[in-house]
One Martini backbone bead per residue (centre of mass of N, CA, C, O) as a GRO file, in nm:
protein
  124
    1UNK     BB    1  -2.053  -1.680  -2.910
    2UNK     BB    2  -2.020  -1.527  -2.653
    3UNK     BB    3  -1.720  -1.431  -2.649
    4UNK     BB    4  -1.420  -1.456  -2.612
    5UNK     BB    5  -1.163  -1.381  -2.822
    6UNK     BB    6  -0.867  -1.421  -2.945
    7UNK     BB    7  -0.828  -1.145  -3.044
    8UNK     BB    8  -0.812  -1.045  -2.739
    9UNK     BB    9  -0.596  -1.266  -2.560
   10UNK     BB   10  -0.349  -1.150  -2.742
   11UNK     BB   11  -0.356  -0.840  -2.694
   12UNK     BB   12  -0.337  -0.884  -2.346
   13UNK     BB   13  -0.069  -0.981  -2.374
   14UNK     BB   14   0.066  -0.783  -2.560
   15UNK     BB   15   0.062  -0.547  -2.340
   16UNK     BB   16   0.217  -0.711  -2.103
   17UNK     BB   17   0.463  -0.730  -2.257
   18UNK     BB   18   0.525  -0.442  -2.274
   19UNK     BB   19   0.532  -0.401  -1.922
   20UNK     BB   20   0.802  -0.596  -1.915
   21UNK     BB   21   1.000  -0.478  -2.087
   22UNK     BB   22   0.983  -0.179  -1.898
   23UNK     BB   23   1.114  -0.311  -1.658
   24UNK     BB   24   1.399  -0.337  -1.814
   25UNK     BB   25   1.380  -0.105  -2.082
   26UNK     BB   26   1.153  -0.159  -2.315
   27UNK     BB   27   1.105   0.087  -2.438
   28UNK     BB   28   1.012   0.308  -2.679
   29UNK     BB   29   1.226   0.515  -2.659
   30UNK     BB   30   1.446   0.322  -2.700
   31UNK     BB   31   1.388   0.225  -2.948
   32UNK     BB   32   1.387   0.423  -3.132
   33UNK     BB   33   1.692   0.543  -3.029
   34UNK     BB   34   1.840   0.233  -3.102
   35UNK     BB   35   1.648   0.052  -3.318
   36UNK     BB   36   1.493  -0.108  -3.153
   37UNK     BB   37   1.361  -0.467  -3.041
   38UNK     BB   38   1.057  -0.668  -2.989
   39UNK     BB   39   1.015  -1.011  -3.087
   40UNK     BB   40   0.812  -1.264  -3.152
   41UNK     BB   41   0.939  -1.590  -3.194
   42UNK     BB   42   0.693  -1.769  -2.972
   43UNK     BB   43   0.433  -1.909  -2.905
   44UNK     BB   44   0.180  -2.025  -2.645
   45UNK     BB   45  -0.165  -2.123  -2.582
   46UNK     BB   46  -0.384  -2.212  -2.274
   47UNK     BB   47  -0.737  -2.241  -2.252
   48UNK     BB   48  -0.957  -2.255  -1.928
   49UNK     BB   49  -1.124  -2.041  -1.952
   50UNK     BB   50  -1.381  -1.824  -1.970
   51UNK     BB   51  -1.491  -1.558  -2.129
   52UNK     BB   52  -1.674  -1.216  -2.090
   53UNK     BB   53  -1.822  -0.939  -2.203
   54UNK     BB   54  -1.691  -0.782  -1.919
   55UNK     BB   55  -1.492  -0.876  -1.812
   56UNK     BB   56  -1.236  -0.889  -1.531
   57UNK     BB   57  -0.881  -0.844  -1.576
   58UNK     BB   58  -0.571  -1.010  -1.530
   59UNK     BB   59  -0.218  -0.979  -1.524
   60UNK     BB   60   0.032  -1.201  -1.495
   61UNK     BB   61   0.422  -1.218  -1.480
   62UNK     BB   62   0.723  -1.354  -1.649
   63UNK     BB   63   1.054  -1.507  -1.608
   64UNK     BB   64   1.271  -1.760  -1.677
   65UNK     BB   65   1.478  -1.614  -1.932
   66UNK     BB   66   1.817  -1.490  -2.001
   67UNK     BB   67   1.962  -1.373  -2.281
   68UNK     BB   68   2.126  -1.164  -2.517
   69UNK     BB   69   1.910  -1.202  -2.741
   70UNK     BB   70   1.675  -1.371  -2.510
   71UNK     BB   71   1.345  -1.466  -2.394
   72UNK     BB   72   1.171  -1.602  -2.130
   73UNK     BB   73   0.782  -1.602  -2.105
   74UNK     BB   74   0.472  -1.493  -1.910
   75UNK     BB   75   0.121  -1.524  -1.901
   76UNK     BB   76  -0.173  -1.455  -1.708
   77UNK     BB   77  -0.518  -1.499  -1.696
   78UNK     BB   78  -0.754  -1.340  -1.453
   79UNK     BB   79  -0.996  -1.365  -1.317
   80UNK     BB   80  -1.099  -1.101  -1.096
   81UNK     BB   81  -1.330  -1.243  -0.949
   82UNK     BB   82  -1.283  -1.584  -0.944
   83UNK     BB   83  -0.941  -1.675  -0.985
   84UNK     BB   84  -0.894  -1.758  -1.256
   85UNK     BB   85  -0.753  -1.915  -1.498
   86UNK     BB   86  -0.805  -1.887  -1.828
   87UNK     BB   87  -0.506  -1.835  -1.916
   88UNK     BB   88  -0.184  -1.915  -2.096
   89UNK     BB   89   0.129  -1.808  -2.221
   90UNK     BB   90   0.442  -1.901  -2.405
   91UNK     BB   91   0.729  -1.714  -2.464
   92UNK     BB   92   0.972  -1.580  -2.718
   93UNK     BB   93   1.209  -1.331  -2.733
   94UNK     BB   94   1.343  -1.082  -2.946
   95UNK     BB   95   1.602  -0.901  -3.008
   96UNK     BB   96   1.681  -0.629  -3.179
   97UNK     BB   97   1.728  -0.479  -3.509
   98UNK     BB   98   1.549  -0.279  -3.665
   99UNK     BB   99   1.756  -0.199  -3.962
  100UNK     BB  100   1.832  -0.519  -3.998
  101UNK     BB  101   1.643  -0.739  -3.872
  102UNK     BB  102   1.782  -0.873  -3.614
  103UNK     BB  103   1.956  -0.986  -3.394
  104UNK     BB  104   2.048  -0.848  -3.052
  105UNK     BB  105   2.230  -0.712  -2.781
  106UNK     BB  106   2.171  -0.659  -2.518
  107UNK     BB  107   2.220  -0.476  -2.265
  108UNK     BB  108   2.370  -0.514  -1.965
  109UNK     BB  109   2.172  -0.380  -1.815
  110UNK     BB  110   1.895  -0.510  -1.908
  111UNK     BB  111   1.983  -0.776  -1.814
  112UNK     BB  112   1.998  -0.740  -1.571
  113UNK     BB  113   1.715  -0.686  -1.491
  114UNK     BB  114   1.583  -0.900  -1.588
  115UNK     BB  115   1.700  -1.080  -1.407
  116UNK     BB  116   1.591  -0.994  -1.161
  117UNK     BB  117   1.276  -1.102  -1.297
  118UNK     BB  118   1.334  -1.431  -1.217
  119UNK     BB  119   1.121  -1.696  -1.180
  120UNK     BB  120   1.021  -1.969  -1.066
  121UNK     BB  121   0.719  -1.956  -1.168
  122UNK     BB  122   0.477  -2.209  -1.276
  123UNK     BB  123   0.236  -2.226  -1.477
  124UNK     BB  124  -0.057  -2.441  -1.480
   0.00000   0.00000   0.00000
């Protein structure tokens, strides 16, 4: 089709995820030494503007929700010529023990930072 697809769109929000998640503490390190992860529970994606193999995007990201046992957030992907939002996905994730493969509360630190990341910002 020349465009960019499907699994393209979701592999780059999946990237931008783990660097959210370790920005409060759910780094690769953690989860492997605590038995722990973080697993999408729901996402819903709307594609805004079309990309082309070769363009340069960036994503912004941003948390609207944390709970004991998950969070609530999003990504926008942002051709980062023309500044336009290609797409936006809003995710739900849940923190886990990887072991029992269920729901598990997150430490007290890593909520606290996550709260910390809570933005007002509604992608449009």
């Amino acid at each position: 089709m020349g465009h960019m697809n499907v699994m393209w769109y979701v592999g780059k929000f999946d990237e931008a995820t783990w660097n959210l998640v370790s920005l409060f503490g759910a780094t690769q390190q953690y989860m492997k030494s605590e038995n722990k992860g973080m697993v999408a529970a729901g996402q819903r994606i709307v594609y805004r503007k079309e990309l082309l193999p070769g363009n340069l995007v960036h994503v912004r990201s941003g948390l609207h929700e944390v709970k004991e046992k998950t969070i609530r957030f999003f990504h926008e992907m942002i051709n980062s010529d023309t500044g336009e939002v290609a797409a936006i996905t809003w995710l739900n994730g849940v923190h886990i023990d990887s072991q029992l493969r269920r729901a598990a509360v997150m430490p007290v630190e890593m909520r606290k930072k996550a709260e910390g990341l809570i933005t007002d910002y509604q992608p449009q």
